[in-house]
C-alpha distance (Angstrom), angle and dihedral (degrees) to the residues before:
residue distance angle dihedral
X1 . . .
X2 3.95 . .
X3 3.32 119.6 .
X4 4.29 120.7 -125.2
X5 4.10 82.6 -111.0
X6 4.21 93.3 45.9
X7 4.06 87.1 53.4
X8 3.80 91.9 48.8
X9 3.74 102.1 47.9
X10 3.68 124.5 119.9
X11 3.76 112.8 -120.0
X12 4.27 126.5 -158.7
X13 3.20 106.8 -147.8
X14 4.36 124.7 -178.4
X15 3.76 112.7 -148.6
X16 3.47 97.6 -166.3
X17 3.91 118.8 -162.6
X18 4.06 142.1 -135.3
X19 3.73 98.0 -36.5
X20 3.86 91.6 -164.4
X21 3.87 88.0 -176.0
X22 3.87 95.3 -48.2
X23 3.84 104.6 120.3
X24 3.69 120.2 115.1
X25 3.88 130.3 -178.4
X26 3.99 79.3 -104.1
X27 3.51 88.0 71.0
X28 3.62 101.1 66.2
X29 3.33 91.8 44.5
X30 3.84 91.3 50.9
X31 3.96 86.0 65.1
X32 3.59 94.2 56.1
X33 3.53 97.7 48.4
X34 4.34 90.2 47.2
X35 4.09 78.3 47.5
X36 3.69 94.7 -128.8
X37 3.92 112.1 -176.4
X38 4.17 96.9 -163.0
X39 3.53 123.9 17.7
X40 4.12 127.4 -165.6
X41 3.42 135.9 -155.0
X42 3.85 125.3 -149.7
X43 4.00 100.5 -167.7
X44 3.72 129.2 -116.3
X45 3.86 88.3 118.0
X46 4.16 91.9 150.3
X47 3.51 140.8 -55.6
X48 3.98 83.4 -60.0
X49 4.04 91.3 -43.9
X50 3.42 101.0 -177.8
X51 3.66 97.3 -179.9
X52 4.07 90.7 61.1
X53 3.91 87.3 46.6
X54 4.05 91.7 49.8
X55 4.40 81.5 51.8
X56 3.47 98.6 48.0
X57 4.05 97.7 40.7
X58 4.01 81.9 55.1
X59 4.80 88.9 56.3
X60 3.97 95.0 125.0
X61 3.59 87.6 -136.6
X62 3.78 140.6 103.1
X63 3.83 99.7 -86.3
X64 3.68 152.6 176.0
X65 3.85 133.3 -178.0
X66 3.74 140.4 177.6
X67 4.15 125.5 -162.1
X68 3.88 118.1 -117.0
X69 3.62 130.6 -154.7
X70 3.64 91.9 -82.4
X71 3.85 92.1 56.2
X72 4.10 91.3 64.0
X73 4.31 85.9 39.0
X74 3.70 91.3 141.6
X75 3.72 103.4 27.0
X76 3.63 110.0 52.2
X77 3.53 113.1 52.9
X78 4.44 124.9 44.7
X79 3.82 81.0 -122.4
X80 3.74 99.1 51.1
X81 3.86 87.9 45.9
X82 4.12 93.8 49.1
X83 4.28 75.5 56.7
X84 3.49 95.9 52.3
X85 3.68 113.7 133.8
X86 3.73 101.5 -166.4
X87 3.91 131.1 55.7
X88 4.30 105.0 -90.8
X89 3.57 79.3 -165.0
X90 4.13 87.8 72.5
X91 3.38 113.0 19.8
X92 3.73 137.4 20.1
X93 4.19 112.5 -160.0
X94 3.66 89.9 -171.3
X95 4.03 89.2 69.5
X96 4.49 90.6 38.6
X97 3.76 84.2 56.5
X98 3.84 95.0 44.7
X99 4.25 85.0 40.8
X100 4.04 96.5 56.6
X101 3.83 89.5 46.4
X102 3.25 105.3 47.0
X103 3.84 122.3 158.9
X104 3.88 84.1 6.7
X105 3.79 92.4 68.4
X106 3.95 93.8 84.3
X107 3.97 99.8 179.3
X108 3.53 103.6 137.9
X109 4.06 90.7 -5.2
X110 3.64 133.8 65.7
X111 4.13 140.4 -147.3
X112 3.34 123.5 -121.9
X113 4.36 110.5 -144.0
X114 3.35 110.5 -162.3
X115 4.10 94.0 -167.8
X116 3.63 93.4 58.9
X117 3.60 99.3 38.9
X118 3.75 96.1 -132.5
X119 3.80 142.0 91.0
X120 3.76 134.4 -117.0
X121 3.93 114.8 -147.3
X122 3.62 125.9 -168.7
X123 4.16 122.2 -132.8
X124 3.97 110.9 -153.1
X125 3.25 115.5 -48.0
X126 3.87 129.6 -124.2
X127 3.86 95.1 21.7
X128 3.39 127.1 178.2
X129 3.94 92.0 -167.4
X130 3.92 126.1 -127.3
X131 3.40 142.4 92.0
X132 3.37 108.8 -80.0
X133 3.81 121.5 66.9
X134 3.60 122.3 -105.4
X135 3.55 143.1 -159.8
X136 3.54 97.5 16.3
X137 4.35 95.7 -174.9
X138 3.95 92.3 51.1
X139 3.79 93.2 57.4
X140 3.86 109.5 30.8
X141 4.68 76.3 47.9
X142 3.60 91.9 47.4
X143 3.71 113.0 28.6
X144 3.50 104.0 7.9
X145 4.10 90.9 -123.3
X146 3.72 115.1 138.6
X147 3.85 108.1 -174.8
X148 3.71 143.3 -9.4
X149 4.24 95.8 -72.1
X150 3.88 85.0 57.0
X151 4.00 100.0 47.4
X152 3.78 83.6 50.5
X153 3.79 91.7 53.6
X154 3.77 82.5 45.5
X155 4.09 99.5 55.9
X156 3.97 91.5 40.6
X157 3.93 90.1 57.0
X158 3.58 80.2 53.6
X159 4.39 89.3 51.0
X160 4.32 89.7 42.3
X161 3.84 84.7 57.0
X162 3.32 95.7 52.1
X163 3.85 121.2 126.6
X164 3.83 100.0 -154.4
X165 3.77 138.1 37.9
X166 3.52 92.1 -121.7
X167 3.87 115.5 74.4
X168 3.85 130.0 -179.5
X169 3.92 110.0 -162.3
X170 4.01 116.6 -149.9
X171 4.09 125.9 -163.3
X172 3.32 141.7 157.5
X173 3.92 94.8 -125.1
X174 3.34 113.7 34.4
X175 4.09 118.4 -123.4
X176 3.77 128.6 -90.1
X177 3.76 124.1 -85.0
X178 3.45 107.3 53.2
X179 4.04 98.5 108.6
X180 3.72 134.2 -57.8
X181 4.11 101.2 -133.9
X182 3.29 111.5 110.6
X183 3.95 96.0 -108.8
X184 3.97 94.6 49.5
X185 3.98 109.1 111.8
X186 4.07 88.1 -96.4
X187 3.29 97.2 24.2
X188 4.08 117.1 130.2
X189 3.60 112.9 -114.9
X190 3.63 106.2 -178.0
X191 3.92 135.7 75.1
X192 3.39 112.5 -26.7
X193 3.69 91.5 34.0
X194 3.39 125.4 -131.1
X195 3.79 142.0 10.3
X196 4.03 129.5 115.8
X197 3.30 112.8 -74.7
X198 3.66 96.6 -173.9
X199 3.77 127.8 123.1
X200 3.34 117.3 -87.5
X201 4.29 93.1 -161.5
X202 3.97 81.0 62.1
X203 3.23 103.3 47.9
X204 3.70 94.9 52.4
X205 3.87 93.9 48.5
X206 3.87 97.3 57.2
X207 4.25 80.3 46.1
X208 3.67 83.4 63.0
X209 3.61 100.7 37.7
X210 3.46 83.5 56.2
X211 3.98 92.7 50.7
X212 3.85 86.6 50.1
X213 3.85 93.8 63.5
X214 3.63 95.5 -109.0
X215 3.81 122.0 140.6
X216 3.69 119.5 -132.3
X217 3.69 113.6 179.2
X218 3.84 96.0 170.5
X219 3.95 137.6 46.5
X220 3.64 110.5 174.1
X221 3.94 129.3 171.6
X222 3.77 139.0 139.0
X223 3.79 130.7 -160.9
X224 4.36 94.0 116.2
X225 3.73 104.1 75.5
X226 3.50 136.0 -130.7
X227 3.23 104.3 -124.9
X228 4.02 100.2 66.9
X229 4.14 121.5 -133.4
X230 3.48 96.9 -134.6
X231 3.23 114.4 43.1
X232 4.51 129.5 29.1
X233 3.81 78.1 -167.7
X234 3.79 92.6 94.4
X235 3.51 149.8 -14.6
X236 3.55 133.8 -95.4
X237 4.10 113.9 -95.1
X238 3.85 108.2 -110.8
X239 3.53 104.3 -169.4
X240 3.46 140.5 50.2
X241 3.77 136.2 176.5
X242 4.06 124.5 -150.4
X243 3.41 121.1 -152.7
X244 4.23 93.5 -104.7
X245 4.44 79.0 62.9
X246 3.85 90.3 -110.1
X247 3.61 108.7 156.6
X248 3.70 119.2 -128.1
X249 3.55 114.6 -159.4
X250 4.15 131.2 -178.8
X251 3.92 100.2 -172.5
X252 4.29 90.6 -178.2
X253 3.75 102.8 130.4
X254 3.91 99.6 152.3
X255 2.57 130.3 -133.9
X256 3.97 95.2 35.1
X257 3.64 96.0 -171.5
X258 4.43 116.4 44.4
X259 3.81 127.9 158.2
X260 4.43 109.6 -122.0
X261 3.45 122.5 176.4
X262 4.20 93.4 -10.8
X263 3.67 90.5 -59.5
X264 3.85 125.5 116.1
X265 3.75 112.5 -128.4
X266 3.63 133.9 -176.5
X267 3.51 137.7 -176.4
X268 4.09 140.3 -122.5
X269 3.78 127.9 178.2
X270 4.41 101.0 -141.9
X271 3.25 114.1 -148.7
X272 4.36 112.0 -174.3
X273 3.59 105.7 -160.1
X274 4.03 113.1 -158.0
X275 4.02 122.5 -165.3
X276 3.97 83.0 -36.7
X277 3.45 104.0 -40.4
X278 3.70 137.0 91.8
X279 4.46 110.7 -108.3
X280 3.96 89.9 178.2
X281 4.08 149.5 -3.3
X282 3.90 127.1 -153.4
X283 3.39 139.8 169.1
X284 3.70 108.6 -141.1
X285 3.99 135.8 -169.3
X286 3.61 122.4 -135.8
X287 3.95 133.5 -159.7
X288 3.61 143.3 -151.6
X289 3.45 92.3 -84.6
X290 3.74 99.7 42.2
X291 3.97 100.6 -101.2
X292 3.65 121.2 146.3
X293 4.30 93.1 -117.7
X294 3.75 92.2 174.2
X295 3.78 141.9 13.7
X296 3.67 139.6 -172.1
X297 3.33 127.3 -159.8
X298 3.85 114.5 -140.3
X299 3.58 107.7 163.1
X300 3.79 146.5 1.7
X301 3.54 139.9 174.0
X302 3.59 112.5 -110.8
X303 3.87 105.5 178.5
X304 3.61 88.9 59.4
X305 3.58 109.7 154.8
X306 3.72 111.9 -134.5
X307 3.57 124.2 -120.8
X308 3.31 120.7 -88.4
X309 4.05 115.0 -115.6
């Protein structure tokens, strides 16, 4: 059992966003130096890069990842699989990636951390996002889930398992019901504009976690960029607060790694996790030498109640 002084500890956690091949030993390192206790992964590591799964299933830190679309590029989909650059026959990169993470994969699973006194649960993994279902083959083969009722079935096994009372859920698209303009965390961005483009399956298993008692101070997830399609105007919003003070946060600003001014700089989403709920969000840049260049401050509590003397 937790101690009073476990439950109130402050917790840095790294959400770190669609990799799309940009993850360099530097990165790992990068959490050390910011002193991140728990970092999580929201997918999009390749087009089923196996070599940047095998690096980031070997971070010495507390972690937790889920795939993205990206991750399952040439398995899900008749199109991706006509694409597929390697004999199916032989070798299936879906399963190697799934292999070197292991119990960190948490797509349709969770992890238990006893240290922080909270659970991490996984939404469906490898999701394109939407409303309607998709790639039918890939998850009746792989998980034996046929539509949205199932996958929510699937995610709230995930919740009933759970060790603690407090749960974090991770995706790679974030859930429905989080605004349907195009620059919303979910919100479609592409031709015809607008509409959420959340999942539904999601949405409707943090409803229930909800129901069940649990607290769930974060929902973070990536797969809808920052940088919007449509417009250069402005920038996606990647926050968003419901009215039970869960945090909703889309930590996709692609790419994550760019070279300014002759420096390298890459970037973390910080999440500080108080007594079980979330005091403040930013997106921070990091350089060569590990320094915090830039930071951007997307959220903070400001009902806080002050400590008492």
């Amino acid at each position: 059992m937790s101690s009073q002084s476990d439950r109130n500890q402050t917790i840095k956690i790294a959400v770190i966003g669609d990799v799309h091949d940009a993850w360099e030993a530097e990165d790992g390192q990068a959490l050390k130096h910011l002193g991140v206790d728990l970092a999580l992964f929201v997918g999009d590591f390749g087009n089923e890069s196996v070599e940047v799964v095998r690096a980031i299933a070997a971070v010495d830190l507390p972690k937790a990842a889920i795939m993205g679309n990206h991750d399952a590029w040439y398995s899900a989909s008749d199109w991706g699989r006509k694409k597929c650059p390697y004999d199916r026959t032989k070798e299936d990169w879906v399963q190697d990636q799934l292999d070197l993470l292991g119990e960190t994969h948490v797509g349709y699973s969770k992890l238990d951390f006893p240290a922080f006194n909270l659970t991490v649960v996984g939404s469906r993994p490898f999701s394109w996002g939407g409303s309607s279902w998709k790639n039918e083959q890939f998850y009746r083969d792989r998980y034996g889930v046929n539509d949205f009722q199932e996958s929510t079935a699937k995610i709230l096994e995930a919740v009933h398992s759970a060790a603690y009372e407090t749960v974090i859920f991770l995706g790679h698209c974030g859930p429905t019901g989080l605004g349907d303009r195009p620059e919303d965390p979910c919100g479609r961005d592409w031709m015809p504009i607008g509409g959420d483009y959340g999942d539904p399956d999601f949405a409707a298993a943090i409803a229930q976690t909800h129901l069940l008692g649990k607290a769930v101070p974060l929902v973070t997830f990536g797969h809808m960029h920052h940088n919007l399609r449509h417009t250069k105007e402005r920038l996606r919003t990647s926050v968003y607060e419901d009215v039970k003070g869960t945090i909703y946060l889309n930590a996709a600003n692609v790419p994550r790694i760019k070279q300014v001014e002759g420096a390298r700089l890459r970037n973390f989403s910080l999440v500080s996790l108080q007594a079980g709920v979330v005091e403040q969000a930013s997106l921070v840049w990091v350089n060569q030498d590990f320094e915090v260049v830039s930071e951007q401050l997307m959220y903070r509590k400001t009902n806080a109640v002050a400590e008492a003397v």
